[in-house]
C-alpha positions, 0 to 999 in steps of 0.5 A, a space after each residue: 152125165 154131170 160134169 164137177 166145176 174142175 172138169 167143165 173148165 178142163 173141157 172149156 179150155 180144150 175146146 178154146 184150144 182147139 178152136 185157136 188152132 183151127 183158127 190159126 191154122 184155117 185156109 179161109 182166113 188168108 186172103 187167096 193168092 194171085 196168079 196161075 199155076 205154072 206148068 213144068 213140061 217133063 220132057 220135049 214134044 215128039 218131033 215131026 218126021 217125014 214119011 221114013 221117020 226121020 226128022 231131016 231138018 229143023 223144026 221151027 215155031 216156036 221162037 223164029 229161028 232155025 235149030 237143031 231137032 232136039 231144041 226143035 222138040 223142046 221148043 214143041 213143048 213150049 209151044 204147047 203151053 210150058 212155062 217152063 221145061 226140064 232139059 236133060 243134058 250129057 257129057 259128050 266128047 269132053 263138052 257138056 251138051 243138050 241130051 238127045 231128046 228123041 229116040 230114032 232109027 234114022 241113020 241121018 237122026 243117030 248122026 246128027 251133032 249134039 245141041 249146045 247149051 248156047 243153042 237151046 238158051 237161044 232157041 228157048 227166049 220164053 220159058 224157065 229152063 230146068 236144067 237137070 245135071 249132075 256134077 261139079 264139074 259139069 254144073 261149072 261148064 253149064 254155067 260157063 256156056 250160058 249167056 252172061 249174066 243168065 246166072 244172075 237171073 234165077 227166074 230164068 236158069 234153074 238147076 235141078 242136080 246132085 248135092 255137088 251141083 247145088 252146092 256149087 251153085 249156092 256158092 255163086 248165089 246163096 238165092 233159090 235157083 238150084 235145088 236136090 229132089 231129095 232135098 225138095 222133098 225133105 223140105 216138104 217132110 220137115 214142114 209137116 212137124 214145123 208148120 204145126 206151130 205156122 214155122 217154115 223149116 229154115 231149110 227151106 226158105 229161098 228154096 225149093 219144096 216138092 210136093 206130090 198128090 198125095 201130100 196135099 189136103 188138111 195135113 199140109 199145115 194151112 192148106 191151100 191159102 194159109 200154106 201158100 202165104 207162108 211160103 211166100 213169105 219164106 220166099 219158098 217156091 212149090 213145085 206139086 207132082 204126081 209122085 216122086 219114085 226113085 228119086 225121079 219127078 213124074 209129072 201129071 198124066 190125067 187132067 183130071 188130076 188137076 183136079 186135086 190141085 186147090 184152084 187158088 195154087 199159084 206154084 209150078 206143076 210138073 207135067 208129063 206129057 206137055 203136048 197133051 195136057 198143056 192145052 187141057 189144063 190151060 183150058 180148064 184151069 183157074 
């Protein structure tokens, strides 16, 4: 088959395009980020109870001083290789406290007293805490209980929350320590029409995008090195998962998931169960 003089200069500029844009968009010619992933514990560690299943009285480790068994079980998970953890929280008698972290049957455990925010900030002096909350007026009453100035320290304090709860914590500083899932994950959805040109949705930047298994390989624009450089120019912190259904994180549950995961990520990585894993992945990490 012989091609005129119009059609091969038609196929020379085609493959010159292609070849641009692989160039442009090829992982190998960014230079490999530095630092280690960091993991995410999704919940606290389970408790160690006595011989009726009680957990009678505190655990302690981890940071060195006496607390109640729920901030007990989230320092477990510290302990276990977090650097960082997701703490649930609740509205009880009218105070914004740390949700009860365990279940029990103990009649002892059922009456305990709720854990502040106060005691958890003190309890956990090492890892960033994620608080997850929902609210205005709950968001405010977070803010107000924890220790000055640990909102003006976004590497600390993060919260994970509703449109009001985010929206608040924008209006106190516009940086990226609050975010939605939903919002994450759009964040995540517009970046794949954008990064086709090596654009950082402007949505994005200084915040937060969310991102599961299956969202990682050649379509993720610049995958690994190249997508992660543009990200940290755009100041966006990444958070990989294993899915995200119903609106709710699910975190790794196999090592060999971390697997999927480019050895040169440095971001945040959502993990089950800490206990389990945390070690595992430390062990067999980049």
């Amino acid at each position: 088959m012989t091609f005129t003089r119009r059609q091969t200069m038609i196929l020379l500029a085609f493959a010159a395009l292609l070849l641009g844009f692989t160039l442009f968009q090829a992982s190998w010619l960014a230079d490999k980020p530095t630092g280690r992933p960091k993991l995410i514990a999704d919940r606290a560690a389970e408790p160690v109870r006595d011989a009726a299943g009680c957990v009678a009285s505190a655990n302690s480790g981890y940071g060195g001083i006496a607390v109640s068994p729920d901030v007990g079980a989230l320092q477990a998970a510290a302990g276990s290789g977090a650097d960082a953890i997701r703490i649930t929280t609740v509205i009880a008698g009218g105070a914004l406290v740390v949700a009860p972290q365990f279940e029990s049957k103990c009649a002892t455990d059922q009456t305990r007293l709720h854990s502040t925010i106060a005691d958890a900030t003190r309890g956990l002096t090492r890892p960033e805490l994620f608080w997850q909350i929902n609210g205005e007026t709950e968001v405010m009453q977070l803010v107000a209980a924890l220790p000055t100035p640990a909102i003006d320290m976004p590497d600390r304090n993060i919260i994970i929350g509703d449109r009001a709860a985010v929206r608040y914590i924008k209006g106190l500083r516009p940086s990226h320590d609050a975010f939605s899932v939903a919002g994450a994950r759009q964040c995540a959805a517009d970046y794949r029409i954008a990064g086709i040109w090596g654009n950082v949705p402007e949505a994005c930047r200084d915040g937060f995008m969310l991102l599961t298994l299956d969202d990682l390989g050649y379509t993720l624009w610049g995958w690994p090195n190249r997508f992660l450089a543009r990200m940290k120019e755009a100041g966006v912190r990444l958070i990989i998962a294993q899915e995200v259904v119903d609106g709710q994180i699910r975190g790794l549950t196999e090592v060999d998931q971390y697997g999927d995961i480019a050895n040169s990520y440095n971001g945040y990585i959502w993990v089950d169960d800490i206990e389990e894993l945390g070690p595992a992945l430390r062990r067999n990490g980049p």
